[in-house]
C-alpha positions in Angstrom: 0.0 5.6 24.5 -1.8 8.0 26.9 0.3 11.0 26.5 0.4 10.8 22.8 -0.8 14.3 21.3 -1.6 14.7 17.3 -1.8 18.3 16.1 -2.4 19.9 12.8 0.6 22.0 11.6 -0.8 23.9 8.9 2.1 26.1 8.6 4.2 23.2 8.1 1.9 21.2 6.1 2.5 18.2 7.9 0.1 16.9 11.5 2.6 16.4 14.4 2.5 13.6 17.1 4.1 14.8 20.2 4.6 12.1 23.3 5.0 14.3 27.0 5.9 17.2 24.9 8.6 15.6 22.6 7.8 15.9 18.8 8.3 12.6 18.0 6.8 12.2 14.3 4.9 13.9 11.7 2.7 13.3 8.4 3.3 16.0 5.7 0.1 16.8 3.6 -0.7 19.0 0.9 -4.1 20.0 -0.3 -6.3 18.5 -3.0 -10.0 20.4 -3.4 -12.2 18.6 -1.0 -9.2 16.6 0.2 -5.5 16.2 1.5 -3.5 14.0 0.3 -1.3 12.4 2.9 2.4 12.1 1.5 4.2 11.1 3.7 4.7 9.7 7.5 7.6 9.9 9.7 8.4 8.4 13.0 11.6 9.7 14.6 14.8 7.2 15.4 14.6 6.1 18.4 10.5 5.7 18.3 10.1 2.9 16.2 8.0 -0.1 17.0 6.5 1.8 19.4 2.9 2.2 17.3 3.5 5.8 17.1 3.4 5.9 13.3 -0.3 3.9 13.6 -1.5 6.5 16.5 -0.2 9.6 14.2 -2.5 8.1 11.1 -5.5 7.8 13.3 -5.4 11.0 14.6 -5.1 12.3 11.2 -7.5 10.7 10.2 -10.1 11.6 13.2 -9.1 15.5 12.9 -9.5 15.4 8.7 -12.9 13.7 10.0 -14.2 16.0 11.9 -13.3 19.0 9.5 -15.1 16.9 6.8 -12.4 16.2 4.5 -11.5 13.2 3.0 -7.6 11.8 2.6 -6.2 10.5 -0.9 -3.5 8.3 1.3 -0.1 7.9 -1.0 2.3 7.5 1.7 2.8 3.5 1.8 2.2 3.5 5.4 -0.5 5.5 5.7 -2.5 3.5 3.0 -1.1 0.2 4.3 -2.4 0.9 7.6 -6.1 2.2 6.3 -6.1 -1.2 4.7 -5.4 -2.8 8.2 -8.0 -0.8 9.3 -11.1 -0.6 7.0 -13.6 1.2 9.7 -11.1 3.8 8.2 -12.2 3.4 5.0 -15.0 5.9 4.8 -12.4 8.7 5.8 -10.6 8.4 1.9 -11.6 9.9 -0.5 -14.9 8.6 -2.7 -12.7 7.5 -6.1 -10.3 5.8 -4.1 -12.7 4.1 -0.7 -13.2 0.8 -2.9 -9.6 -0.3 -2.7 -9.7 -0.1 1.0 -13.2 -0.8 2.0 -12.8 -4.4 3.4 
Protein backbone atom coordinates (compact mmCIF):
# COMPACT_ATOMS: atom_id res chain seq x y z
CA UNK A 1 0.00 0.00 0.00
CA UNK A 2 1.59 3.18 -1.35
CA UNK A 3 0.08 5.66 0.94
CA UNK A 4 0.78 3.70 3.95
CA UNK A 5 2.79 5.94 6.54
CA UNK A 6 4.47 4.38 9.92
CA UNK A 7 5.46 6.91 12.58
CA UNK A 8 7.04 6.66 15.93
CA UNK A 9 4.68 7.98 18.70
CA UNK A 10 6.89 8.23 21.53
CA UNK A 11 4.44 10.12 23.52
CA UNK A 12 2.12 7.44 23.17
CA UNK A 13 4.45 4.60 23.32
CA UNK A 14 3.10 2.94 20.55
CA UNK A 15 4.39 3.41 16.31
CA UNK A 16 1.29 4.50 14.25
CA UNK A 17 0.40 3.43 10.69
CA UNK A 18 -1.58 6.01 9.00
CA UNK A 19 -3.23 5.19 5.25
CA UNK A 20 -4.03 8.88 3.29
CA UNK A 21 -3.97 10.44 6.65
CA UNK A 22 -6.39 7.94 8.56
CA UNK A 23 -4.76 6.36 11.66
CA UNK A 24 -5.48 3.14 10.99
CA UNK A 25 -3.33 0.89 13.51
CA UNK A 26 -0.71 1.06 15.93
CA UNK A 27 2.01 -1.12 17.88
CA UNK A 28 2.48 -0.11 21.60
CA UNK A 29 6.12 -0.46 22.95
CA UNK A 30 7.79 0.08 26.03
CA UNK A 31 11.47 0.29 26.58
CA UNK A 32 13.97 -2.41 27.59
CA UNK A 33 17.92 -1.06 27.88
CA UNK A 34 19.19 -1.49 24.45
CA UNK A 35 15.73 -2.60 23.34
CA UNK A 36 11.81 -2.21 22.93
CA UNK A 37 9.82 -4.69 23.51
CA UNK A 38 6.95 -4.70 21.12
CA UNK A 39 3.57 -5.56 23.13
CA UNK A 40 1.26 -5.30 21.27
CA UNK A 41 -0.25 -4.64 17.58
CA UNK A 42 -3.51 -3.36 16.53
CA UNK A 43 -5.15 -2.95 13.28
CA UNK A 44 -8.45 -1.00 13.33
CA UNK A 45 -12.09 -2.65 12.34
CA UNK A 46 -12.68 -2.21 9.20
CA UNK A 47 -8.76 -2.71 7.99
CA UNK A 48 -8.40 -6.21 8.45
CA UNK A 49 -6.99 -8.48 5.78
CA UNK A 50 -5.72 -5.64 4.25
CA UNK A 51 -1.79 -6.50 5.32
CA UNK A 52 -1.73 -3.39 7.26
CA UNK A 53 -0.85 -5.11 10.54
CA UNK A 54 2.43 -6.82 8.33
CA UNK A 55 3.28 -3.18 6.85
CA UNK A 56 3.04 -1.59 10.48
CA UNK A 57 5.71 -4.51 11.86
CA UNK A 58 8.04 -3.70 9.09
CA UNK A 59 8.17 -0.35 9.53
CA UNK A 60 8.82 -0.86 13.07
CA UNK A 61 11.10 -2.78 12.58
CA UNK A 62 13.08 -0.62 9.72
CA UNK A 63 12.77 2.68 12.11
CA UNK A 64 14.08 0.50 15.43
CA UNK A 65 16.78 -0.43 12.69
CA UNK A 66 17.97 2.43 11.84
CA UNK A 67 18.12 3.91 15.43
CA UNK A 68 20.12 0.73 16.27
CA UNK A 69 17.87 -0.86 18.63
CA UNK A 70 16.87 -4.27 18.77
CA UNK A 71 13.00 -5.53 19.42
CA UNK A 72 12.20 -8.39 22.17
CA UNK A 73 8.74 -9.15 20.03
CA UNK A 74 5.96 -10.46 22.61
CA UNK A 75 2.95 -9.44 20.82
CA UNK A 76 1.87 -12.90 18.97
CA UNK A 77 1.64 -11.11 15.76
CA UNK A 78 4.50 -9.35 15.74
CA UNK A 79 6.69 -12.43 16.56
CA UNK A 80 4.56 -14.65 14.35
CA UNK A 81 5.26 -12.42 11.52
CA UNK A 82 9.26 -12.04 12.23
CA UNK A 83 9.16 -15.80 12.02
CA UNK A 84 7.44 -15.48 8.51
CA UNK A 85 10.00 -13.26 7.81
CA UNK A 86 13.51 -14.33 9.08
CA UNK A 87 15.64 -11.46 6.96
CA UNK A 88 13.97 -9.95 10.09
CA UNK A 89 15.65 -11.85 12.26
CA UNK A 90 18.79 -9.81 12.95
CA UNK A 91 16.41 -6.83 14.05
CA UNK A 92 15.49 -8.94 17.70
CA UNK A 93 17.19 -8.82 20.21
CA UNK A 94 20.69 -11.15 20.56
CA UNK A 95 19.12 -13.67 23.45
CA UNK A 96 16.10 -14.12 21.67
CA UNK A 97 17.43 -13.97 17.31
CA UNK A 98 17.94 -18.00 17.52
CA UNK A 99 14.25 -18.74 17.74
CA UNK A 100 13.59 -16.81 14.71
CA UNK A 101 16.56 -17.00 12.63
CA UNK A 102 15.39 -19.46 9.83
Amino acid sequence: MSDAVGTAAPERRRFELHVGGELVGWADYLPAGESVILAHTEVLDGHEGEGLGGLLVRSVLEQLRARGTTVIPTCPFAAAWIHRHPEYAADVAPALRGQFAG
